[in-house]
N, C-alpha and C positions, 0 to 999 in steps of 0.2 A: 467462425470468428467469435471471440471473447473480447472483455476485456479484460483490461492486468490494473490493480491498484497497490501505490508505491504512497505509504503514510509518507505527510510533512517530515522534514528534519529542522533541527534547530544548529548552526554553527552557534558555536563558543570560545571563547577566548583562553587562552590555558592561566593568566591570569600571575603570569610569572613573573620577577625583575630582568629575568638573564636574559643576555643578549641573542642567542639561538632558540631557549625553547619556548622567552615570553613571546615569539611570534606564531606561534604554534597557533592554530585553529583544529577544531575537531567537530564532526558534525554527530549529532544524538539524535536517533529515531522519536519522533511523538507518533504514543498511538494514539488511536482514535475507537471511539465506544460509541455505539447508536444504541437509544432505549426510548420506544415509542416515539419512533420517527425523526429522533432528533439526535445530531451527533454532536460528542465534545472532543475535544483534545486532551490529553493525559496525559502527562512525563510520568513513566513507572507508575502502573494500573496496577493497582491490589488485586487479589485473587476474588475478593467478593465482588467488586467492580465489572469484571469481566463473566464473573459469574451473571450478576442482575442483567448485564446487554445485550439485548437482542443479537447484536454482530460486536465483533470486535476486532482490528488489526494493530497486530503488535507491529512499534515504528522498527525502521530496519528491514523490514521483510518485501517480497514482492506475492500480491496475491492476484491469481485471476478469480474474476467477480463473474458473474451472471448480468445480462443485458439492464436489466431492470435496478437493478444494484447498482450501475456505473450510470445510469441515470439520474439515482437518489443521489449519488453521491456529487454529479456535474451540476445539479440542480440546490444541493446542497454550498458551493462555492470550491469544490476541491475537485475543479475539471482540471486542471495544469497537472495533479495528480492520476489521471486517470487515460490510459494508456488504449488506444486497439491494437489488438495484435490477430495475426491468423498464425494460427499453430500448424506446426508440421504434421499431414498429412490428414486435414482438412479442404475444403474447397477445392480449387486445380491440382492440388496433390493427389486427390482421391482419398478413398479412405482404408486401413489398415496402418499399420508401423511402419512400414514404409512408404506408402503413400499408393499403393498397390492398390485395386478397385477388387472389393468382395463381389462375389457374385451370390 
């Protein structure tokens, strides 16, 4: 069992006068950058940005994290974020690709 980490989104407004598409909403990935224990939020992280950060998850994406990882991050305030999943063909599944037991 992991966990999976899904960066905040930001809905937006399309900002328009017309009747159809000023109700337009669109949601925008925020990533998120940890550098010495501490994360921030980013809209479009430079390449140096992501460089200096220890981790970094681009918004939009779904990542599985490491136990300890979904820890920082639930303890960090972005538990709503922060998923358990058991993956196929782990635990009761057994293990191989299909869920088959190695011997």
């Amino acid at each position: 069992m992991a966990y999976t980490f899904t960066p905040p989104s930001v809905v937006r407004h399309s900002g328009e006068k017309h009747p159809l598409w000023g109700r337009m909403r669109l949601n925008y990935g925020v990533s998120l950058l940890k550098k010495d224990g501490l994360y921030r939020q980013v809209e479009g992280p430079t390449a140096e940005e992501t460089a200096e950060a220890d981790i970094y998850y681009i918004g939009g994406h779904v990542y599985a994290i490491a136990y300890s990882e979904g820890v920082d991050l639930i303890d960090a305030g972005y538990g709503e974020f922060v998923a358990w999943q058991q993956f196929y063909g782990t635990e009761i599944y057994g293990l191989g690709p299909y869920g088959g037991y190695d011997d």
